[in-house]
ZADO-59217 format. One record per residue (C-alpha): x, y, z; chain; residue in one letter. Coordinates in nm, 2 decimals, always signed. Example, Ala and Ser with C-alpha at 12.3 -4.5 7.8 and 13.67 -1.06 7.14 Angstrom:
<pts>
{pt {+1.23, -0.45, +0.78}, A, A};
{pt {+1.37, -0.11, +0.71}, A, S};
</pts>
This chain:
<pts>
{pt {+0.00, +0.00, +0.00}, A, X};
{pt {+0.30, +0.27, +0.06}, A, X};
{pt {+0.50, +0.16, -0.15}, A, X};
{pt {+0.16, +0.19, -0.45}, A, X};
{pt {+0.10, +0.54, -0.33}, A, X};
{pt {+0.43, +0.62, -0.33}, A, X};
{pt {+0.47, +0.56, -0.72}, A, X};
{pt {+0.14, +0.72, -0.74}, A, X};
{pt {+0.31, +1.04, -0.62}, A, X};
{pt {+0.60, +0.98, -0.85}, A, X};
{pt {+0.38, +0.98, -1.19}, A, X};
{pt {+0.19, +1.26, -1.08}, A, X};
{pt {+0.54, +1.44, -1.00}, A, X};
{pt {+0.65, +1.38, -1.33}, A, X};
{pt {+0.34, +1.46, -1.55}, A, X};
{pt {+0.33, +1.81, -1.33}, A, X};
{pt {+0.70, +1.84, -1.45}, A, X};
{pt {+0.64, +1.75, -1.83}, A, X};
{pt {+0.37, +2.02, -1.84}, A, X};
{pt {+0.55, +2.27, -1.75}, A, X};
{pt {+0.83, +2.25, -1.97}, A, X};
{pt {+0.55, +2.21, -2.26}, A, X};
{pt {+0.40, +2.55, -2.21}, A, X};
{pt {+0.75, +2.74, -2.17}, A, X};
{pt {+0.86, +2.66, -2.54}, A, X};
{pt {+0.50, +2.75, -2.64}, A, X};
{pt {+0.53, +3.07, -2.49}, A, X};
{pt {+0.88, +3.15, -2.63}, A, X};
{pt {+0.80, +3.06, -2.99}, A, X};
{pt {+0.42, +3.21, -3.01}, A, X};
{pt {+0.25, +3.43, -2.70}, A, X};
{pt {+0.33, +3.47, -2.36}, A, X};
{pt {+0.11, +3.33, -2.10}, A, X};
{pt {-0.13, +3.51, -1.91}, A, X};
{pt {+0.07, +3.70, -1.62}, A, X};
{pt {+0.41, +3.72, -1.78}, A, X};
{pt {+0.63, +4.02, -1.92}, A, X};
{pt {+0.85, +3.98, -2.27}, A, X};
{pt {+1.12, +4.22, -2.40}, A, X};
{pt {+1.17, +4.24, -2.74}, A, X};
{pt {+1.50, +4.41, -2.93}, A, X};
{pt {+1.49, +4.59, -3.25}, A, X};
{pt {+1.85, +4.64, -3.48}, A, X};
{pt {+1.83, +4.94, -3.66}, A, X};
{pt {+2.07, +4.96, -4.00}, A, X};
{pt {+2.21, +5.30, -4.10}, A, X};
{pt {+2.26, +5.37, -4.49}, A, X};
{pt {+2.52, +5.63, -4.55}, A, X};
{pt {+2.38, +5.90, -4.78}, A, X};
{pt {+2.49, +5.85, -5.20}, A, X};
{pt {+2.79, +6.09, -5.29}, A, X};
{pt {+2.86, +6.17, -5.68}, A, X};
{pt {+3.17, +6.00, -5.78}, A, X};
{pt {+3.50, +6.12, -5.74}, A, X};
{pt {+3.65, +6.39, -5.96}, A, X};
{pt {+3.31, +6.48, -6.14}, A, X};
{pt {+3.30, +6.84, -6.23}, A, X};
{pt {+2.96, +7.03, -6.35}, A, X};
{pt {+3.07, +7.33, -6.53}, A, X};
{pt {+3.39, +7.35, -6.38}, A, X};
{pt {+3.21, +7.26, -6.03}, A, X};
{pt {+3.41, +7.01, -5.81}, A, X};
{pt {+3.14, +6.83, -5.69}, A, X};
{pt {+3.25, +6.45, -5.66}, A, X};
{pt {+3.22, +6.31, -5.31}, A, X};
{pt {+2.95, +6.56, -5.22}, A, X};
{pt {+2.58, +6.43, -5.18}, A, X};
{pt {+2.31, +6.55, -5.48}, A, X};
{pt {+2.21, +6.81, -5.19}, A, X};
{pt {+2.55, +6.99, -5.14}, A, X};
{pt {+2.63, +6.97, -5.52}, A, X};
{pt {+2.34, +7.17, -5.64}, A, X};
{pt {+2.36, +7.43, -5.36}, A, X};
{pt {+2.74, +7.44, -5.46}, A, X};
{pt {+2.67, +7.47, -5.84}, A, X};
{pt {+2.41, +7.72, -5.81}, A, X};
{pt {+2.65, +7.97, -5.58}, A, X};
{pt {+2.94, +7.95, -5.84}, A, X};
{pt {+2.64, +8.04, -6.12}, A, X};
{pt {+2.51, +8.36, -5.89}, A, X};
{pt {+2.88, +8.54, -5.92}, A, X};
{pt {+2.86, +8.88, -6.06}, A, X};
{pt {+2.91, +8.90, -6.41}, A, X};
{pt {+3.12, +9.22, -6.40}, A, X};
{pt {+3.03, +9.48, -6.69}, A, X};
{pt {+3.22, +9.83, -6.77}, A, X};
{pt {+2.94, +10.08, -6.94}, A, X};
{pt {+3.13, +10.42, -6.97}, A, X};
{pt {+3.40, +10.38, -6.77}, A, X};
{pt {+3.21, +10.27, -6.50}, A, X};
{pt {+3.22, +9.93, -6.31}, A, X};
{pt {+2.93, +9.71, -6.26}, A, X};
{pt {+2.84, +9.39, -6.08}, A, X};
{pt {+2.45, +9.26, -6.16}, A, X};
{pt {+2.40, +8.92, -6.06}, A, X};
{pt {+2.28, +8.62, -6.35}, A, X};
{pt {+1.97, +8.65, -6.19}, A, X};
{pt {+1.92, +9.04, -6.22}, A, X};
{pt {+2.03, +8.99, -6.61}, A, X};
{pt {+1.72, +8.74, -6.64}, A, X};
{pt {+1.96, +8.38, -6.66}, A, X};
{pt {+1.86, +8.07, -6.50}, A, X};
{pt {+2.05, +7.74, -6.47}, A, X};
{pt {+1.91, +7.36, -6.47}, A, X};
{pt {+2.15, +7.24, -6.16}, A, X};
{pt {+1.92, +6.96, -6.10}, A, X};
{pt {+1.90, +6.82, -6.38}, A, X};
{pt {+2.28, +6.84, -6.41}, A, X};
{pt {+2.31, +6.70, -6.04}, A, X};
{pt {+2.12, +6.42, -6.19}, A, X};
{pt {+2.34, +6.33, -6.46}, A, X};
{pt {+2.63, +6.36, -6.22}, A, X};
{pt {+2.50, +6.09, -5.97}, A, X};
{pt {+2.52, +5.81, -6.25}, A, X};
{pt {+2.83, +5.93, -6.42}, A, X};
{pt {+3.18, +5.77, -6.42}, A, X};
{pt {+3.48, +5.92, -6.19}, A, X};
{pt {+3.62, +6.27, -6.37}, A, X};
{pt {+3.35, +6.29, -6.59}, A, X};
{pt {+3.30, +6.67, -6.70}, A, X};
{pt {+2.93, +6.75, -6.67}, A, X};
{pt {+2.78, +7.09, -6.90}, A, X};
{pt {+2.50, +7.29, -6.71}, A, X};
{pt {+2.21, +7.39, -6.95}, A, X};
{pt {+2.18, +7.84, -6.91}, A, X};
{pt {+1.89, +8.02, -6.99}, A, X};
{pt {+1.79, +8.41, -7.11}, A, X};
{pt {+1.52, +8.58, -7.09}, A, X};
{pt {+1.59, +8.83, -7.35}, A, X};
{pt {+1.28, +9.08, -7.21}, A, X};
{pt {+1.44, +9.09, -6.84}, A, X};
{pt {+1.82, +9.13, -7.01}, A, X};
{pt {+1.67, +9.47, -7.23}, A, X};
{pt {+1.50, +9.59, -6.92}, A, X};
{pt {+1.82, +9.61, -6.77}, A, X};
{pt {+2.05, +9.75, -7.04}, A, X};
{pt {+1.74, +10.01, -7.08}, A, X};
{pt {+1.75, +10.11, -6.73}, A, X};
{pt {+2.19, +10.12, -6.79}, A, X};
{pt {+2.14, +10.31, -7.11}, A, X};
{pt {+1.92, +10.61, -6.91}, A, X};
{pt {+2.21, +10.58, -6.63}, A, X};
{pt {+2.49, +10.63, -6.89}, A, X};
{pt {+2.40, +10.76, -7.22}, A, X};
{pt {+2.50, +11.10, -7.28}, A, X};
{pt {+2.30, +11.30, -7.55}, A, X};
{pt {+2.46, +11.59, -7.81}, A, X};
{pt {+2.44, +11.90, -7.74}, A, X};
{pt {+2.36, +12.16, -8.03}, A, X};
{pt {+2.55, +12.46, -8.07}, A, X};
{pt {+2.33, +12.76, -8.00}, A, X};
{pt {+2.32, +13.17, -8.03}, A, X};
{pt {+2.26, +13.34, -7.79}, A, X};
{pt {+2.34, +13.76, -7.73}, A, X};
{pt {+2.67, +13.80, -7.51}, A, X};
{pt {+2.75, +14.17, -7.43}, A, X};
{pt {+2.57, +14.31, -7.75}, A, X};
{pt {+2.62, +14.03, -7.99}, A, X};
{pt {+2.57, +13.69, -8.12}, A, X};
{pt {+2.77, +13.42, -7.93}, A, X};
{pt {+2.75, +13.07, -8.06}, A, X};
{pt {+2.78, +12.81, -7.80}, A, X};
{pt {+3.02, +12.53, -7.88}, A, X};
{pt {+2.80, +12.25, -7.81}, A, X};
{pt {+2.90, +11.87, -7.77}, A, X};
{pt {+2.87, +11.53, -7.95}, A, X};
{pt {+2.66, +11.26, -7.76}, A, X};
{pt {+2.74, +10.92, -7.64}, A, X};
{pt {+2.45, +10.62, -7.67}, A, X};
{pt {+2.50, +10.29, -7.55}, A, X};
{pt {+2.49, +10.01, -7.83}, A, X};
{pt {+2.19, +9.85, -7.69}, A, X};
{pt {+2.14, +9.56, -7.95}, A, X};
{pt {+2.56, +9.49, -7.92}, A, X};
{pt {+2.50, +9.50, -7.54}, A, X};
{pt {+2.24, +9.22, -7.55}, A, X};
{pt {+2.46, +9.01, -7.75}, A, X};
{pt {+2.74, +9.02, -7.56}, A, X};
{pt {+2.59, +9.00, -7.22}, A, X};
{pt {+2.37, +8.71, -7.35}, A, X};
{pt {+2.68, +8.50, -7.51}, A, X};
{pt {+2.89, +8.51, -7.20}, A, X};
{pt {+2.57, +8.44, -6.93}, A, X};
{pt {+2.51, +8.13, -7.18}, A, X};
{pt {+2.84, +8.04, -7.19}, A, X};
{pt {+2.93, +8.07, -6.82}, A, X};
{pt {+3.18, +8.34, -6.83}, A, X};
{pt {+3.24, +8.59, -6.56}, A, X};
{pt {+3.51, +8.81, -6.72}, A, X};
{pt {+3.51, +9.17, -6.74}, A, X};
{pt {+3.25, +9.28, -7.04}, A, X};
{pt {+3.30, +9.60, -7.19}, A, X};
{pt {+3.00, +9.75, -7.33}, A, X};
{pt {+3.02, +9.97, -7.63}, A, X};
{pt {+2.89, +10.33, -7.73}, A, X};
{pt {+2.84, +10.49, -8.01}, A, X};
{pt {+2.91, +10.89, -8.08}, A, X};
{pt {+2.63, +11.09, -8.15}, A, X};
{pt {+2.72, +11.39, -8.33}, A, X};
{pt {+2.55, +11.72, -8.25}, A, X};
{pt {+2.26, +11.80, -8.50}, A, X};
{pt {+2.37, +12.16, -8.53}, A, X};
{pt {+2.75, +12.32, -8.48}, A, X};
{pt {+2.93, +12.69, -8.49}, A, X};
{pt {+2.94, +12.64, -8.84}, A, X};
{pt {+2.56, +12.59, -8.92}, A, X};
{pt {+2.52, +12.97, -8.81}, A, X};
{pt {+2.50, +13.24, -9.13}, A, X};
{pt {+2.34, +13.61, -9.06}, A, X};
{pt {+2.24, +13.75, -8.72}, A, X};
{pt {+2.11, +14.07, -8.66}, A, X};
{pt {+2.13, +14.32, -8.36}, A, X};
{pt {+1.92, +14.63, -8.34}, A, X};
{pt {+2.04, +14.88, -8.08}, A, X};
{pt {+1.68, +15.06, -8.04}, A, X};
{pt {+1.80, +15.36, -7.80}, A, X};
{pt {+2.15, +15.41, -8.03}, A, X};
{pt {+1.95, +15.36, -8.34}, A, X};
{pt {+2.21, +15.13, -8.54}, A, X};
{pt {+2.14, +14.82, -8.66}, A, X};
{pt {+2.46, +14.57, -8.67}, A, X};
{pt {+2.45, +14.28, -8.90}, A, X};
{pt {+2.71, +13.96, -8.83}, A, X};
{pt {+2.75, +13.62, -9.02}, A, X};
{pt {+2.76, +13.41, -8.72}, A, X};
{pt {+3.00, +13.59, -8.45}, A, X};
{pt {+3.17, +13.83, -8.71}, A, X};
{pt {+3.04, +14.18, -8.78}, A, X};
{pt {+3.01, +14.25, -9.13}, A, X};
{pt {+2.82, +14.59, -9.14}, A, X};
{pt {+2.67, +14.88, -8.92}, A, X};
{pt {+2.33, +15.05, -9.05}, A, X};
{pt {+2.16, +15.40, -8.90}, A, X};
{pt {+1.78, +15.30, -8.87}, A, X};
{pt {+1.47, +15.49, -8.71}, A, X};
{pt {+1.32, +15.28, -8.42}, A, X};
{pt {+1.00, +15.31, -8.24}, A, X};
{pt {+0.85, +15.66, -8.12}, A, X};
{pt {+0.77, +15.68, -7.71}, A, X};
{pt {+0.44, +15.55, -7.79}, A, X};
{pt {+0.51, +15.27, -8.06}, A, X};
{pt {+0.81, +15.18, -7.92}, A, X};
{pt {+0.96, +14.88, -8.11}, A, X};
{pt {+0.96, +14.58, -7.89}, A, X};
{pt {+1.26, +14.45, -7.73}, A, X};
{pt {+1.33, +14.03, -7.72}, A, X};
{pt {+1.46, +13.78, -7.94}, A, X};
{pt {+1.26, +13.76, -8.31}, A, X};
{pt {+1.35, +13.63, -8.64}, A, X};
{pt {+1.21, +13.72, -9.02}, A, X};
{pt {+0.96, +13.55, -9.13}, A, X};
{pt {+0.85, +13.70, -9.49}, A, X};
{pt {+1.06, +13.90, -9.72}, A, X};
{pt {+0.87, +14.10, -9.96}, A, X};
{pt {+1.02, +14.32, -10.32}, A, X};
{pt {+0.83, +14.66, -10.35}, A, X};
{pt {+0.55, +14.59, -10.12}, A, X};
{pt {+0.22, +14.73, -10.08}, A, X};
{pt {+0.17, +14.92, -9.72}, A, X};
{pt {-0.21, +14.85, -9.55}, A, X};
{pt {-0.30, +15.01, -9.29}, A, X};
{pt {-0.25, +14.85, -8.95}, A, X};
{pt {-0.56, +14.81, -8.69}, A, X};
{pt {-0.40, +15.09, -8.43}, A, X};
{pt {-0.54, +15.48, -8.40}, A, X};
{pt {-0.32, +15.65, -8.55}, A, X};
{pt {-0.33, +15.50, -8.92}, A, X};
{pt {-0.76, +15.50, -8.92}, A, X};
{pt {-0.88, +15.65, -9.19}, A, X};
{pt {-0.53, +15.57, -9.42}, A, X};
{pt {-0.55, +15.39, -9.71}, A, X};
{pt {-0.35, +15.15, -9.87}, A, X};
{pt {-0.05, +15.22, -10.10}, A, X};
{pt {+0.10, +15.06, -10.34}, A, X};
{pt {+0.47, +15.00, -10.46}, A, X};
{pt {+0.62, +15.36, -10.57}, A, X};
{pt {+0.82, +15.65, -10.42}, A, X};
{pt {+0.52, +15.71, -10.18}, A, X};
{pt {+0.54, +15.42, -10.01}, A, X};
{pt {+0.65, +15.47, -9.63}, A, X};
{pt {+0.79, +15.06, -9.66}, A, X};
{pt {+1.04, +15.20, -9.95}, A, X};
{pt {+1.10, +14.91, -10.20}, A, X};
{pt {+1.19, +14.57, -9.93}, A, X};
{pt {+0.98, +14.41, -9.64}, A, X};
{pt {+1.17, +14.20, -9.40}, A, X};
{pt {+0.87, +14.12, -9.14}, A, X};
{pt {+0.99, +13.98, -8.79}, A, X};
{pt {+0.76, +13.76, -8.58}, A, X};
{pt {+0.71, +14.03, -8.33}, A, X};
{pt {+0.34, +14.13, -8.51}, A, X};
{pt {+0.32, +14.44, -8.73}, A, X};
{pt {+0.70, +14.51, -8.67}, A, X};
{pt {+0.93, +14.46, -8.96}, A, X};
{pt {+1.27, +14.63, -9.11}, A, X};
{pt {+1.23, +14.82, -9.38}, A, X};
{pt {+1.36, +15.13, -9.65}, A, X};
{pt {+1.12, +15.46, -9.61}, A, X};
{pt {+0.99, +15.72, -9.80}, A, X};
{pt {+1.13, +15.94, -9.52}, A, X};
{pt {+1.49, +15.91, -9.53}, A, X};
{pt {+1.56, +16.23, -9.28}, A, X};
{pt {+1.39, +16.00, -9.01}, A, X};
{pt {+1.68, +15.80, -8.99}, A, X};
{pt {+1.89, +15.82, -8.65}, A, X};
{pt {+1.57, +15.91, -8.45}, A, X};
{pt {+1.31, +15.76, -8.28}, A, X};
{pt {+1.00, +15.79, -8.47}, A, X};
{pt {+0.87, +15.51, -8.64}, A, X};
{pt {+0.59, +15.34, -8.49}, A, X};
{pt {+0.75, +15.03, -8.41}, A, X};
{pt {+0.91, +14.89, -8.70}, A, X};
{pt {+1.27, +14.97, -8.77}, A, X};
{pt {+1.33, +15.22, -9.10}, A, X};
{pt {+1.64, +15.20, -9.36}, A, X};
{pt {+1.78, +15.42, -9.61}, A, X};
{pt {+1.62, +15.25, -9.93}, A, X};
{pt {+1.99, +15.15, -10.07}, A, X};
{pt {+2.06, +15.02, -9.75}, A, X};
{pt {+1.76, +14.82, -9.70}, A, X};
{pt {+1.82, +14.65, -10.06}, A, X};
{pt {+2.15, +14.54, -9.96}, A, X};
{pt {+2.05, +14.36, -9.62}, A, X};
{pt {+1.77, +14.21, -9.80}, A, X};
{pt {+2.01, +14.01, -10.01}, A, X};
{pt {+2.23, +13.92, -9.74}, A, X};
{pt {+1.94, +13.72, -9.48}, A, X};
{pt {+1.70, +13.51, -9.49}, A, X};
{pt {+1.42, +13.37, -9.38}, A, X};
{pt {+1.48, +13.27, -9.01}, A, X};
{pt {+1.77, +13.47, -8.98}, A, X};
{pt {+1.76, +13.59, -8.59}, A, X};
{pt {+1.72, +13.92, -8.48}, A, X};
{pt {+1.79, +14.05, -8.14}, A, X};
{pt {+1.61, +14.41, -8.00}, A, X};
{pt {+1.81, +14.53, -7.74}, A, X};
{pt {+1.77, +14.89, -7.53}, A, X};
{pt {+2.11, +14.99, -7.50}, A, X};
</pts>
């Protein structure tokens, strides 16, 4: 009977024991039992980041070892150097981008990852021709210089020509091509942009007769240019009609002309005259754009050297013929007091 329930015991022993056992390898190869705590570790693998091969260049770019990242950040600062440009001897620095050019980095970045070591890798460059004008317009207002015309002017009693200047223009069609060619072709070398002379429209020797007309001294001075050729005794303007002073010119030139009244008091009720000894205008007309005012001969010769006319400036007849042939239409006349 012990010695039954001892081996009894046993078995029961040893099917607790195999039981036991059972459930651990369950537990480690599918789900833990009810009560119990697992830990589980996780390896984490680090890939190093691609780098372009060694001794690529992209238009002139070292860029082999670097990752696509650092290439194209280092492709697209050697693109944004100043290109620098001389306009009139002055020096200039706009950037690619201010000029309207673009680069594709990326795409050349690209091509670089897949190329073999020391492969030499082009960048495409792009214009925009509209953006490039703007600018060289905006240069060309800075910079171009335009002629200046000789002009006369009164200095002192008489006619002074001013020398005047040629003009300089910037080439603008030459400045796009040149500008254009070197952002295309990746160049950052000094660019000298060209101007063209612009000669003066009128010079000193564009000038012919000039005429001065001293109203208090009565004399009329005639010059070709800044010379003095000839002085004439005149009758200017009464108190009254005095003949205006300012800067006029001739604007008709009449042979033996008729005289009309003029719309002022003292010739109402005068009729007109035609050419003949009569006529108060004598045988020439040289009217000046001051209205009604003119140079003339007279039929009242002992006027001259006084001021009596009413406005317009009177000539011995002889003398009056000879000036007429000598200016023309346009010729300037200046009315001064002295």
């Amino acid at each position: 009977m012990k010695r039954a329930a001892l081996i009894s015991i046993f078995l029961l022993a040893a099917c607790a024991g195999a039981g036991m056992l059972s459930a651990a390898v369950l537990a480690s190869g599918a789900q833990d039992p009810p009560g119990t705590t697992t830990t589980t570790t996780t390896t984490t693998t680090t890939t190093a980041p691609a780098t372009i091969p060694a001794g690529v260049t992209i238009a002139g770019v070292a860029v082999g070892g670097m990752t696509p990242a650092e290439a194209f950040a280092a492709v697209q600062e050697a693109f944004a150097v100043p290109l620098p440009i001389v306009v009139a001897g002055h020096r200039l620095a706009p950037t690619p981008s201010t000029l309207g050019a673009s680069i594709e980095a990326q795409k050349a970045v690209d091509r670089a990852q897949d190329a073999t070591a020391g492969t030499s890798i082009q960048v495409v460059v792009s214009v925009r021709l509209e953006r490039l004008r703007v600018y060289i317009a905006t240069v060309a207002k800075r910079f171009d210089h335009p002629p200046h015309d000789s002009q006369l002017v009164l200095r002192n009693l008489r006619p002074f020509i001013t020398k005047g200047s040629s003009g300089r223009v910037l080439d603008r069609p030459a400045a796009v091509r040149a500008i254009s060619a070197a952002l295309l072709q990746n160049r950052r070398n000094e660019l000298v942009l060209r101007s063209q002379k612009k000669a003066q429209a009128v010079t000193r020797n564009d000038f012919g007769p000039a005429i001065v007309i001293r109203r208090k001294s009565n004399r009329l001075y005639l010059y070709n240019g800044m010379r003095q050729i000839r002085i004439f005794g005149v009758a200017t303007g009464q108190d009254r009609y005095p003949t205006p002073l300012g800067r006029f010119e001739i604007v008709v030139k009449w042979r033996n002309p008729w005289w009309y009244p003029p719309a002022s008091p003292w010739a109402k009720g005068e009729k007109p005259i035609p050419p003949g000894p009569s006529n108060p205008l004598g045988t020439r007309w040289m009217g000046l754009s001051a209205a009604g005012v003119g140079i003339h001969g007279t039929n009242n010769e002992s006027s001259i050297g006084y001021s009596v006319s009413h406005g317009c400036i009177r000539m011995h007849v002889a003398e009056a013929e000879w000036l007429f042939n000598r200016v023309d239409i346009g010729t300037p006349v200046f009315i001064v007091a002295a």
